[in-house]
C-alpha positions in Angstrom: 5.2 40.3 7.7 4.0 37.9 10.7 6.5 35.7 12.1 4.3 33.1 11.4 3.5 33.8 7.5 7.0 33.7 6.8 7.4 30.1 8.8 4.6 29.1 6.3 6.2 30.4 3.4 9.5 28.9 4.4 8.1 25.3 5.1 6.3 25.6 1.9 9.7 26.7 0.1 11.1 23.4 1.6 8.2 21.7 0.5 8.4 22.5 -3.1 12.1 22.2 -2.9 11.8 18.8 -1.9 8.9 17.7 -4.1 10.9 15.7 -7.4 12.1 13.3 -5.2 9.5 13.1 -1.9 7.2 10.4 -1.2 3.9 11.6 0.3 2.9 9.7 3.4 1.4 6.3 3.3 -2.4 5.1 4.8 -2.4 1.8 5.9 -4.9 -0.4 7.1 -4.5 -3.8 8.5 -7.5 -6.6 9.7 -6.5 -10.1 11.5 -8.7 -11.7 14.2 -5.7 -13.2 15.9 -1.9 -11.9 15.7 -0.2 -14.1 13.1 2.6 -16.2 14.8 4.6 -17.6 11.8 7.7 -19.0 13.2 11.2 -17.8 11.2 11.3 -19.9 7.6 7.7 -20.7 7.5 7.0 -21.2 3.6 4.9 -19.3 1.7 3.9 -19.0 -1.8 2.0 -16.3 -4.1 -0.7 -16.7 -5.9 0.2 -16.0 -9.5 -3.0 -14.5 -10.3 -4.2 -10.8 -8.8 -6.3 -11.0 -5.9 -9.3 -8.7 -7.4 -8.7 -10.8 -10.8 -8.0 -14.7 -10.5 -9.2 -15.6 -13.6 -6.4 -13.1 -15.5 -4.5 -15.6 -17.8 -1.3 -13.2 -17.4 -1.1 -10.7 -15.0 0.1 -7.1 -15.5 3.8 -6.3 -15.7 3.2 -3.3 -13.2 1.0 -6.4 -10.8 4.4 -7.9 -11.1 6.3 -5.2 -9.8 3.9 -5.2 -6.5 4.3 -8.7 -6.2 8.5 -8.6 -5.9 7.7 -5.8 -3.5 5.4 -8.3 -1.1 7.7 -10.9 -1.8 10.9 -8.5 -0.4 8.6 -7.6 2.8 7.9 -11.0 3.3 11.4 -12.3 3.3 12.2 -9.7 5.6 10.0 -10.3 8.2 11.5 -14.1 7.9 9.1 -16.4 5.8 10.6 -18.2 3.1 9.2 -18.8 -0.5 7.9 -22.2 -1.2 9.8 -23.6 -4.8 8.0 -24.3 -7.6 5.6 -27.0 -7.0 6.0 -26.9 -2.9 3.3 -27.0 -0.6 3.0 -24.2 1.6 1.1 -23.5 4.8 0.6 -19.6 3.5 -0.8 -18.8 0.3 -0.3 -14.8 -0.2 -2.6 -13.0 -2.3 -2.0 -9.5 -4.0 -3.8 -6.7 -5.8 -3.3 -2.9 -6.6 -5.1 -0.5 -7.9 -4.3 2.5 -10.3 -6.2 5.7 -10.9 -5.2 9.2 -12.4 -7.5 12.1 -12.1 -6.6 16.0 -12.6 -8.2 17.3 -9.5 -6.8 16.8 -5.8 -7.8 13.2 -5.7 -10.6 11.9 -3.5 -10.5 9.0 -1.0 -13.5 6.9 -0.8 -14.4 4.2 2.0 -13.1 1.1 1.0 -13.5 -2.4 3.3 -11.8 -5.3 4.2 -12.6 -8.3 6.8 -11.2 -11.6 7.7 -13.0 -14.6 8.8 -16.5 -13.3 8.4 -15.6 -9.8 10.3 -15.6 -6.7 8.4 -14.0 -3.2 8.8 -14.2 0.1 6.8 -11.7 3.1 6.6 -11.8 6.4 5.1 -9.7 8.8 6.9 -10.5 12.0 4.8 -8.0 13.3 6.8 -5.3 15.7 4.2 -2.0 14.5 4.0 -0.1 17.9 2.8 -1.0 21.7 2.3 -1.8 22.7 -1.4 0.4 25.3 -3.2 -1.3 26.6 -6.3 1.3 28.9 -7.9 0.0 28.6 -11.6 -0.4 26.4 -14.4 -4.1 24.6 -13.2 -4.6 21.3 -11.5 -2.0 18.4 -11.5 -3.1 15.2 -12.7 -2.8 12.5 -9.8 -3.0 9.2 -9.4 -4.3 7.2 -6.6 -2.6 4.1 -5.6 -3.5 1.3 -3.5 -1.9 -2.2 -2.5 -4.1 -4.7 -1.2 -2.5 -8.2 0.5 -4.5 -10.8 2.0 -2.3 -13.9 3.8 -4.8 -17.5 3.4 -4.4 -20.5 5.5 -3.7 -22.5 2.5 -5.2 -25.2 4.1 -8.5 -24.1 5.0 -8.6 -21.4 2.3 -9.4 -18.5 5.3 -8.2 -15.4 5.7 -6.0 -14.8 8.5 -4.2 -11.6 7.8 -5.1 -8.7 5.2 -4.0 -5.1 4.8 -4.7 -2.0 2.4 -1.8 1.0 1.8 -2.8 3.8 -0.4 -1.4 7.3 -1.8 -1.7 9.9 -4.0 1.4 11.3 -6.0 1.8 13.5 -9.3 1.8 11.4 -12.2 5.2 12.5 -13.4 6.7 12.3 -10.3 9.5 9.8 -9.8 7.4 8.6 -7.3 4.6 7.5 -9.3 6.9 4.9 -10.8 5.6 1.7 -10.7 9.1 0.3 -8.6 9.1 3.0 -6.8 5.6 3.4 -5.9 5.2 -0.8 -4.9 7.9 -0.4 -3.0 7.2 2.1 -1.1 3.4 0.8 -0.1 5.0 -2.8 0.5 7.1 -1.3 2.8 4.6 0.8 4.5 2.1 -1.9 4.5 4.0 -4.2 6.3 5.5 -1.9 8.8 5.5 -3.4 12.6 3.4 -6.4 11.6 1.0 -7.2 11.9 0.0 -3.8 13.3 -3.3 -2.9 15.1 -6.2 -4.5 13.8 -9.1 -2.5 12.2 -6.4 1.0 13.0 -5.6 3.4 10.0 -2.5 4.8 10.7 -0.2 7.2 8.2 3.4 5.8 7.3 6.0 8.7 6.3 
């Protein structure tokens, strides 16, 4: 056997070994005309409503779990949540989507803009090698985290960023915590990041 089939065979040994517990990589997408420059403890609040959906009466307990996740990144990078009833300066918008298939799921071009300006990504570009070793297709599910920051004042958007995957539905990492987490965190890695770039987050 080639030296380099069995370096193939061995990564994809690890591969498998590794797949119960391993999150597939993260695109991300960011759009801002100017670099946000929120000072430390600048308030913020969420809307309670979905971004795609703001006339839902009660949002989605699986929204929810995306919106703790923002909520986290946004504490980490140092804003501060407005109380109940506070005016804030930033009003923080959220959305995900959720979509299972059975074949190797498909990315379509999806676009965001800010202030007018808008920019469209679609890498196509595979994030893994494909084993099939029996048993037919697994069933997938695509999922994507939008955010969009408003000037609460003037109701414009001044930051706004996409993250999607695609993970086996039974894997851990299809979990709803898990999975909101994990874009969260990969959306809002080295904010505000490159405007109009598509990068992939490990």
């Amino acid at each position: 056997m080639r030296p380099l089939s069995v370096a193939l065979l061995a990564a994809a040994a690890l591969a498998l070994g590794g797949c119960a517990t391993a999150v597939p990589p993260v695109e991300v997408t960011r759009f801002h005309n100017v670099v946000p420059g929120w000072a430390p403890g600048t308030r913020y609040a969420i809307a309670t409503a979905p971004l795609d959906a703001p006339g839902a009466a009660m949002p989605s307990i699986e929204w929810n779990s995306y919106r703790t996740a923002v909520d986290q990144q946004l504490q980490r990078l140092g804003l501060v949540a407005a109380g109940t009833g506070e005016r804030a300066p930033l009003l923080v918008r959220v959305a995900f989507d959720r979509s299972e298939q059975a074949n190797a799921p498909r990315r379509s071009p999806v676009s965001v803009g800010v202030g007018g300006g808008t920019g469209s990504y679609g890498s196509g570009v595979g994030l893994g090698v494909g084993i099939n070793l029996g048993g037919g297709p697994k069933r997938m599910a695509d999922l994507q985290l939008s955010v969009r920051i408003d000037d609460a004042a003037t109701g414009q958007a001044v930051w706004e960023g996409r993250a999607l995957t695609a993970v086996p539905v039974k894997a851990p990492a299809a979990q709803p915590s898990l999975a909101a987490a994990k874009l969260a965190e990969a959306l809002f890695k080295d904010f505000p990041g490159e405007s109009g770039r598509t990068i992939s987050v490990p």
